[in-house]
N, C-alpha and C positions, 0 to 999 in steps of 0.2 A: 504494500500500500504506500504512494508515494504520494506526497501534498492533499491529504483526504479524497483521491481519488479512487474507486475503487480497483481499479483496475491500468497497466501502464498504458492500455489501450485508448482509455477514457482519459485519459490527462494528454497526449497526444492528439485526438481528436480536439479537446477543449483549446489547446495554446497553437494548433496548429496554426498558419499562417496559409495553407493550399485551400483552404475555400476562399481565397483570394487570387488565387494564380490565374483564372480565367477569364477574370476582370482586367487581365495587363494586357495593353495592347502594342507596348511597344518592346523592343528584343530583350529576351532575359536570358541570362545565363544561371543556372543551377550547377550548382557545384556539390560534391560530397564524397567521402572517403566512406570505403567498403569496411575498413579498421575503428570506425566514431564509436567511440563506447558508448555515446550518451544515447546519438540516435537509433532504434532499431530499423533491421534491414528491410523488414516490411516498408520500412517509411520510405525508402527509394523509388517505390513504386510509382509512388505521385509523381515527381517531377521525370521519370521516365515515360508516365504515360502520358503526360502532358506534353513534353518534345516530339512525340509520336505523333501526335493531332495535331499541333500549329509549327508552322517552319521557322518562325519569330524566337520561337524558345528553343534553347538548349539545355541536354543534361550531363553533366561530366562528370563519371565517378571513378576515384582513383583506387587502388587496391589498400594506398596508406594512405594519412593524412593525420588520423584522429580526428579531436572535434576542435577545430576553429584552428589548425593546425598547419601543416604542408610547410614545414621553415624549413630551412635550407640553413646548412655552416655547422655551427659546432652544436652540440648538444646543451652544454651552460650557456652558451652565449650566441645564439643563431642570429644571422646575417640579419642585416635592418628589412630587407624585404623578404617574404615567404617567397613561395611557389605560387599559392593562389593569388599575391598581388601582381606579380610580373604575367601570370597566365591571363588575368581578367583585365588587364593594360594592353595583351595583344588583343584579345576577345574584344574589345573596346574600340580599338583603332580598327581590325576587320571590318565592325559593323557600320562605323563611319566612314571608312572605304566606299561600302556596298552604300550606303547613303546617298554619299557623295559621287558615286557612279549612277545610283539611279536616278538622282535632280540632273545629272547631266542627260541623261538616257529622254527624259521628261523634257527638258529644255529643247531637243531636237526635235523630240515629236509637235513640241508647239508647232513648230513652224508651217507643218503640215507637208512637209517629206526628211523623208530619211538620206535623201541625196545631198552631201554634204556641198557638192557644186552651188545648190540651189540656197543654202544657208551663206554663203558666201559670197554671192552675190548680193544678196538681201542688205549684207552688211556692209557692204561697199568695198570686198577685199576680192580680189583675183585670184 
């Protein structure tokens, strides 16, 4: 029995945060280690099955990490960034890549052709 729950199931259900996942509409990345003592494995499930239904979300589970973990360097004294800051720094710039590729993507289709001759003249360049 943990926090007057009856059950670890029931305290999970209660403090979860995934009856809010399907409400996010813009990219999420889920992260979690397959080692988290706190979380159980059943709890994977959620943000697995939710990368599976929307392309927006991602779920990345590591085989270590622990919980709130993934440091990298020494063990007394690990390096100022983890693994999960450095990995969700690329995960970050990816998706503003792909942003920044589709405002472009969209910019051309404004014009009402995909022939870049035709954009080019538009704009007075040769």
């Amino acid at each position: 029995k943990m926090y007057n729950f009856p059950t670890l199931e029931e305290m999970y259900d209660t403090w979860s945060s995934s009856r809010y996942l399907d409400d996010i509409s813009i990219p999420l990345l889920t992260l979690n280690a397959a080692d988290d003592p706190i979380i159980a494995p059943h709890c994977a499930d959620i943000p697995i099955a939710l990368a599976c239904q929307n392309d927006r979300k991602l779920h990345v589970q590591t085989q270590c990490g622990g919980h709130l973990g993934f440091y990298t360097g020494g063990l007394v004294i690990p390096d100022g960034f983890s693994w999960m800051d450095l990995a969700l720094v690329e995960w970050l710039n990816a998706v503003l890549s792909l942003a920044k590729t589709e405002e472009s993507d969209t910019e051309w289709s404004d014009h009402g052709s995909s022939d870049v001759s035709d954009v080019s003249s538009e704009s007075g360049t040769h």
